[in-house]
C-alpha positions in Angstrom: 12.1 62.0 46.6 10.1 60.3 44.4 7.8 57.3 45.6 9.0 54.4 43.3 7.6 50.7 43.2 9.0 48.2 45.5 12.4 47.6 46.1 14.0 50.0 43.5 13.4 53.1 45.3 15.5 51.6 48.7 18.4 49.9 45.8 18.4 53.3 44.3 19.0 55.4 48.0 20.9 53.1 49.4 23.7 51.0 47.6 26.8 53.2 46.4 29.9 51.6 45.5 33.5 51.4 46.9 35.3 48.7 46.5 35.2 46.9 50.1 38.4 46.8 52.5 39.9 43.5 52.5 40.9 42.0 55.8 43.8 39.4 56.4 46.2 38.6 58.9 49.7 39.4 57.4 51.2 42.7 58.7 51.0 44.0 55.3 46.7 44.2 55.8 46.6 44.7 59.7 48.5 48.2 58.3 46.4 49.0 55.9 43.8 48.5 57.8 45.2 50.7 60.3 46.0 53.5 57.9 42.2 53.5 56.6 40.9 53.5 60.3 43.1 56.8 61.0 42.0 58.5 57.2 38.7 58.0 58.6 38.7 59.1 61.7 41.1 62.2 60.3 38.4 62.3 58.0 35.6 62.9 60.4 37.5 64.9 62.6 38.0 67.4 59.9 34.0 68.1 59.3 33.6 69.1 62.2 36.5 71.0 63.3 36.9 72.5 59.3 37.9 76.2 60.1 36.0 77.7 56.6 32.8 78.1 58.1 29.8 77.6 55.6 28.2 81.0 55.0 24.3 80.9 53.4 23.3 84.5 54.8 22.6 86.2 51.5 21.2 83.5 49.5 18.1 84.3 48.0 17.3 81.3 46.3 14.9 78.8 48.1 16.8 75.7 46.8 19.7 76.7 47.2 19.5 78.1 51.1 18.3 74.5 51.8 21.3 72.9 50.4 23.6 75.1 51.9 21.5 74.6 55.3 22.2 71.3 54.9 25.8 71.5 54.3 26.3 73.8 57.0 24.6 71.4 59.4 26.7 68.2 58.4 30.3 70.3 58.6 29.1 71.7 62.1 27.5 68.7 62.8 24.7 70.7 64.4 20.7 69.2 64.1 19.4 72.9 65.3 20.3 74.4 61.5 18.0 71.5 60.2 15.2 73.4 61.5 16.0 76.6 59.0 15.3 74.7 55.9 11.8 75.8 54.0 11.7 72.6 52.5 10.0 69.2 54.3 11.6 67.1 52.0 14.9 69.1 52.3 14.5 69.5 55.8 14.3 65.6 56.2 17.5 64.8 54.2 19.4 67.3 56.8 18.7 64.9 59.4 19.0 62.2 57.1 22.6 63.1 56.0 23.9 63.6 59.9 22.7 59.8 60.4 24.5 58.9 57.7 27.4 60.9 58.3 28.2 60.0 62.1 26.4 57.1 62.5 23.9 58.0 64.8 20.0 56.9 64.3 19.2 59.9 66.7 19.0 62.0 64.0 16.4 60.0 62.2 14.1 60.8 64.8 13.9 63.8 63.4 12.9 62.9 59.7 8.7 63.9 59.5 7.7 61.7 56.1 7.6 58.7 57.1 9.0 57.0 53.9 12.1 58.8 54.5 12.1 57.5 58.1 12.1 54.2 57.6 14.9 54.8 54.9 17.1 56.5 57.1 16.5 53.5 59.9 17.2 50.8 57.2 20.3 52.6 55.8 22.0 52.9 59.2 20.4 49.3 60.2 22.7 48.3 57.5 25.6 50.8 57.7 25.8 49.4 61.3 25.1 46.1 61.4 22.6 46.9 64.1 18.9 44.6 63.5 17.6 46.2 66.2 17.5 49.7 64.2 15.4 47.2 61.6 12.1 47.4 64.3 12.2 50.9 63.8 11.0 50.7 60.4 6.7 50.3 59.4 5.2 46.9 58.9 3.1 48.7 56.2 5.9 51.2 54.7 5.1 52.2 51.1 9.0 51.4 50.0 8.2 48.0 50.3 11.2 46.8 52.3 9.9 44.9 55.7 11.7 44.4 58.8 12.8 40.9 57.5 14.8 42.0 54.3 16.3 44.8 56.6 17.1 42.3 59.2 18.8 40.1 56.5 21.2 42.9 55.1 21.9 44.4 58.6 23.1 40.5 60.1 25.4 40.6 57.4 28.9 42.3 59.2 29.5 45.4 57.0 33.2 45.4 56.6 33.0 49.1 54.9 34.6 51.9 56.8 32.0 54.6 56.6 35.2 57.1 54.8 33.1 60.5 53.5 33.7 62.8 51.4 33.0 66.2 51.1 32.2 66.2 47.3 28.9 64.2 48.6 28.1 67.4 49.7 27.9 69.3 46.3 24.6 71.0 45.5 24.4 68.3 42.6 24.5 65.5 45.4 23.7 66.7 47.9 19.8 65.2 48.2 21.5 62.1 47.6 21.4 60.1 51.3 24.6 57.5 50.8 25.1 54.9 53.3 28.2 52.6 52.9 28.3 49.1 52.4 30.3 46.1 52.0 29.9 43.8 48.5 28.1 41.1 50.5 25.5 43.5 51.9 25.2 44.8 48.2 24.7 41.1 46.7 21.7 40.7 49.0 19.7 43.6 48.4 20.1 42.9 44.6 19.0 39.8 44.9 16.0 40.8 47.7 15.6 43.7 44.7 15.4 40.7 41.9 12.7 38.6 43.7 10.4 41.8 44.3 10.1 43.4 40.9 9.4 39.9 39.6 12.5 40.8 37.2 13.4 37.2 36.5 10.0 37.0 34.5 11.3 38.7 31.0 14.1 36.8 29.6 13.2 33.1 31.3 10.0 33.4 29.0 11.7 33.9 25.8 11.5 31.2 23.3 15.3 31.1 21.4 14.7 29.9 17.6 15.8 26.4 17.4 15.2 27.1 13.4 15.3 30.0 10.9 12.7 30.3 8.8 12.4 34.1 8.5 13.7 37.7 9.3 11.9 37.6 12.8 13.4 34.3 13.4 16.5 35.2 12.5 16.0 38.8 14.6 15.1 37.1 17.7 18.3 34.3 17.7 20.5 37.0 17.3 19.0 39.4 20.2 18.8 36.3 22.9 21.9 34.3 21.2 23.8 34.7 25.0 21.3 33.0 26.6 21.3 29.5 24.1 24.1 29.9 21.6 23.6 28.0 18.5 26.5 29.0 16.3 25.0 25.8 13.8 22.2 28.6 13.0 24.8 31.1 11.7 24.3 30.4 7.6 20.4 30.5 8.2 20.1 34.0 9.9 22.5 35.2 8.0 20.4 34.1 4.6 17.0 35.1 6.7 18.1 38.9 7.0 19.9 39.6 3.6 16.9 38.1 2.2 14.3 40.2 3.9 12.6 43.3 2.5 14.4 45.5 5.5 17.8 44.8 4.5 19.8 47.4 2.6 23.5 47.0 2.0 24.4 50.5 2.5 23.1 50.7 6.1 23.8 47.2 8.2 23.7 47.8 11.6 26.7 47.9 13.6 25.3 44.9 15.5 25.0 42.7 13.0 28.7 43.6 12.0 29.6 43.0 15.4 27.4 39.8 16.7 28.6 37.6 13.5 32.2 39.0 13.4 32.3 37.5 16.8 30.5 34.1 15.4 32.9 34.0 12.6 35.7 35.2 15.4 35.0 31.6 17.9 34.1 29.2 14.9 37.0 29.8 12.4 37.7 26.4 11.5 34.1 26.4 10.2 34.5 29.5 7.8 35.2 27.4 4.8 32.0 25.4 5.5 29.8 28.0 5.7 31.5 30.2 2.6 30.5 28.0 0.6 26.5 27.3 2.2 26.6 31.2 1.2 28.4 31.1 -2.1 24.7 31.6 -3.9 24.1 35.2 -2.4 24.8 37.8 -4.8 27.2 40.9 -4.0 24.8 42.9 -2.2 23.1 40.5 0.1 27.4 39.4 0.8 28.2 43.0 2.2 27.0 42.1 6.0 28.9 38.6 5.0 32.1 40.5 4.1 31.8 43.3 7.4 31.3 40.3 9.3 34.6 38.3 8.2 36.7 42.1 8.3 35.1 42.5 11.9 36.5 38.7 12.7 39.8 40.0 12.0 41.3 36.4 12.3 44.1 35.5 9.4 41.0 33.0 8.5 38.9 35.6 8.0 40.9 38.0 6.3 42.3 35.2 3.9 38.6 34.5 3.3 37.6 37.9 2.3 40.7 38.5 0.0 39.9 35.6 -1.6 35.7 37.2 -1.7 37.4 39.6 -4.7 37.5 36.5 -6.9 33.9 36.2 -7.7 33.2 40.1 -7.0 32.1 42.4 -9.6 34.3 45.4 -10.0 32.5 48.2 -8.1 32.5 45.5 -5.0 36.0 44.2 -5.6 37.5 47.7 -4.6 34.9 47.8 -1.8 36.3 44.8 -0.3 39.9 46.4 -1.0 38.8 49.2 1.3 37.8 47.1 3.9 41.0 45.2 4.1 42.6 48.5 3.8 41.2 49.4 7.0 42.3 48.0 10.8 38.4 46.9 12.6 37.4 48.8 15.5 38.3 47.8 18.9 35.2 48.8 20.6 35.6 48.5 23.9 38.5 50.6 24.0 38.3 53.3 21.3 36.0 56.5 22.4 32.2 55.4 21.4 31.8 58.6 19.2 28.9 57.4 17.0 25.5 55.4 16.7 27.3 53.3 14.6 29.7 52.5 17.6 26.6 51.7 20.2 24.9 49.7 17.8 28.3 47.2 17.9 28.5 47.3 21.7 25.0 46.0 21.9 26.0 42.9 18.8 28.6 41.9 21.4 26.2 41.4 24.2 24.2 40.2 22.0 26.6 37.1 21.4 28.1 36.9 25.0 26.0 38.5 27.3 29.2 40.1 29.1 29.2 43.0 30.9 32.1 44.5 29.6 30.0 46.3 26.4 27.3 47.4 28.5 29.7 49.0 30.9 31.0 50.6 28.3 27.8 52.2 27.1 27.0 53.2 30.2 30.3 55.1 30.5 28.9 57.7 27.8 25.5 58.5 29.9 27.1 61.6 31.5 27.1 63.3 27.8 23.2 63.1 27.8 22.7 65.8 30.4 26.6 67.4 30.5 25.7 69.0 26.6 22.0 68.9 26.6 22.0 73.0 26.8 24.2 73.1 24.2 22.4 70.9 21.9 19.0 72.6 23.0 20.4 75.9 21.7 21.5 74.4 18.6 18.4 73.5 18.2 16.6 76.5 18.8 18.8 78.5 16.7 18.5 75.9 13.6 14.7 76.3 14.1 14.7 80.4 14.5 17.1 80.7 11.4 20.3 81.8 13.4 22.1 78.3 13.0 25.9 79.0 11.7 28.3 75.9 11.1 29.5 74.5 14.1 33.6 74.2 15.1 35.2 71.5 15.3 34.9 71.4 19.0 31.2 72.4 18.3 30.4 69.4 16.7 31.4 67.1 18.6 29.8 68.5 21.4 26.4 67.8 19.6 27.8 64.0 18.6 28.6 63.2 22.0 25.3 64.6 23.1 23.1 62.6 20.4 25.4 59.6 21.7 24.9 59.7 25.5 21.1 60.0 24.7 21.1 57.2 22.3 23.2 55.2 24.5 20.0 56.2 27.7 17.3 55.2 25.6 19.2 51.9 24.6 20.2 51.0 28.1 16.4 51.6 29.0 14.8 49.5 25.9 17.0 46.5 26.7 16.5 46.7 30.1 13.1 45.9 30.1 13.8 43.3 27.2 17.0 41.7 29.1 17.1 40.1 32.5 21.5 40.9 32.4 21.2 44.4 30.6 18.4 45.4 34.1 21.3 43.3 36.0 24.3 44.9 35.1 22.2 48.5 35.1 20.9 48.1 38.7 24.6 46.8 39.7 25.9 49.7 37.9 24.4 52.0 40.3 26.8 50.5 43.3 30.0 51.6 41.5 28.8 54.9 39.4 28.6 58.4 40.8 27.1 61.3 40.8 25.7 62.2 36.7 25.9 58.8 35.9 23.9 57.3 38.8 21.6 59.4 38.7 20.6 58.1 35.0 21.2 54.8 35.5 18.5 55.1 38.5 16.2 56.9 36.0 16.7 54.0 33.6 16.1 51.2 36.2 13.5 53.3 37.5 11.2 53.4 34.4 12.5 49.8 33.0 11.0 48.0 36.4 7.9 49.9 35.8 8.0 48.3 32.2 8.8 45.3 33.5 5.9 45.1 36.4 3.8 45.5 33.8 5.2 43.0 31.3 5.4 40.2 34.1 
């Protein structure tokens, strides 16, 4: 396990996400609470009386002996096969994982590195409720996470029935040590996470543009808009970035599309007004102008932009007939299959700082490393000459690839520049699984490093 500053690296181990059990006192709960408390204890009764016995005689590989060492130990619920493992690290989640699994700190007495000790004390301390287990853990530990924040989370009653399952036990999750907890327990070690990493430092220092006088004016009121919206700004950034040197009419971001459409979207009735503060542009600089009203998709809007053709010269009067020809995305439902796409989930932040749109870009992180071969051999075969033109299926392989990495970097960039993007990534990691957690602890990982640095 990596050592990792502060508080991340014990966020990272220990919060994973099921939606807690609620409790009440109508039959209809006291039932399903019943039915959860038998699935679990059916549950853990079945690991250790499972009849397919684990078999890692034969295994060659180094890695993978440990893994199935420490799958064999959890099913048999048996400490002595611990010992096997090669690996200190390895050998340290075995124990850890039996902790976790039955509930039973004994096992952590058997972890060597003492990092990973004090983990395995604080994740049962909280899986538990049990403060006591919270003494266990070093004054001086290098995870940063003293007895009091330990005692804090572990006073808190964790309603969450610690329900396993067996796919935690893949070889590609297997080094992963889950503990279950409740929402409540969650909330506090985000917010114990937040005052540690200093993360509320970034965005509370920003100064939002109270006036437009140029591109980067205009750049920065856009990119922080959520945080002081100023929709009477709108005909000044606009003017600021068709003006500027940067802007081309044949490649407006998708955020810009986006974060106005939405401004044009919640101020309708002042469409007319502002039409005419942006009458003098010519046809070029009136293309984001134009996106921006088809993106609003508002009656308004699209009476607005019919009536655009008016003034239009002919090459950008059938533009403007192609536009209305064509129904604006929905973007947080249709498949996010391009740059383009990405670029218009981050204009809606941009304007509401919601987490719906970052949700959704996180949805597409699995694509970075599920067709990263793939696109590595396409790449190597473009380079050695050997390249032939990709299927259908090929190709969109490779787009869904350059998508999920796009969408990684972007996540990562805006988490170091957005208090709510690091927010809604470290939350993330409570609900995601597997692929996807594992990124989005890469991204919070290097973006609180950033941060640190920044604050």
């Amino acid at each position: 396990m990596r050592a990792i500053s502060v508080f991340i690296l014990l966020f990272i181990v220990l919060i994973v996400g099921c939606s807690t059990v609620e409790k009440s006192d109508n039959s209809a709960s006291k039932e399903m609470a019943k039915s959860v408390q038998e699935k679990t204890t059916q549950l853990n009764k079945n690991v250790t009386e499972k009849q397919e016995i684990v078999k890692c005689n034969g295994i060659t590989d180094k890695k993978t002996l440990d893994s199935c060492y420490i799958r064999k130990s959890v099913k048999e619920k048996d400490d002595k096969i611990c010992l096997k493992i090669s690996d200190e690290f390895s050998k340290d989640v075995c124990y850890m994982q039996l902790a976790a699994w039955y509930n039973l700190p004994k096992y952590c007495d058997g972890v060597v590195i003492p990092k990973e000790k004090d983990l395995c004390f604080f994740g049962l301390a909280i899986q538990l409720s049990d403060l006591a287990l919270c003494d266990k853990i070093r004054k001086d530990t290098e995870i940063n996470t003293d007895q009091n924040v330990c005692k804090k989370a572990a006073a808190i009653k964790n309603t969450k029935e610690n329900i396993r399952n067996e796919s935690l036990l893949d070889d590609d999750q297997i080094l992963d040590i889950v503990y279950t907890t409740s929402d409540s327990i969650d909330r506090v070690l985000i917010e114990e996470m937040n005052k540690k990493t200093g993360s509320a430092s970034i965005t509370t220092n920003i100064k939002v543009p109270t006036k437009i006088s140029s591109e980067e004016d205009a750049s920065m009121w856009v990119t922080y808009y959520y945080i002081k919206p100023n929709p009477a700004l709108t005909v000044d950034a606009i003017k600021a970035i068709v003006k500027s040197k940067n802007y081309d009419p044949e490649d407006i971001s998708g955020a810009s599309v986006s974060f106005f459409g939405e401004i044009f979207k919640e101020n309708d009735g002042k469409l007319s007004e502002w039409m005419n503060q942006l009458d003098s542009l010519n046809d070029e600089q009136k293309v984001l102008v134009w996106q921006s009203l088809w993106f609003a998709d508002t009656s308004k809007s699209k009476s607005i932009l019919k009536n655009e053709k008016n003034s239009a010269s002919a090459l950008f009067k059938n533009y403007i007939d192609t536009l209305l020809e064509q129904e604006p995305p929905n973007i947080l439902k249709d498949d996010v299959l391009s740059g383009y796409q990405l670029d218009m989930l981050w204009g809606l932040f941009f304007k509401t700082g919601n987490e719906e749109p970052i949700n959704k870009i996180i949805s597409v992180l699995p694509w970075s490393e599920e067709y990263k071969k793939e696109y590595d051999k396409r790449v190597a075969d473009y380079q050695s000459g050997k390249a032939k033109e990709p299927t259908e299926a090929e190709a969109l392989i490779l787009v869904k690839y350059s998508v999920g990495a796009a969408a990684k970097w972007g996540l990562t960039s805006n988490s170091v520049q957005h208090d709510r993007v690091f927010e809604i990534a470290a939350k993330g990691i409570v609900n995601q699984k597997a692929v996807t957690k594992d990124i989005l602890k890469e991204i919070v990982y290097e973006a609180n490093k950033e941060r640190i640095s920044k604050s």
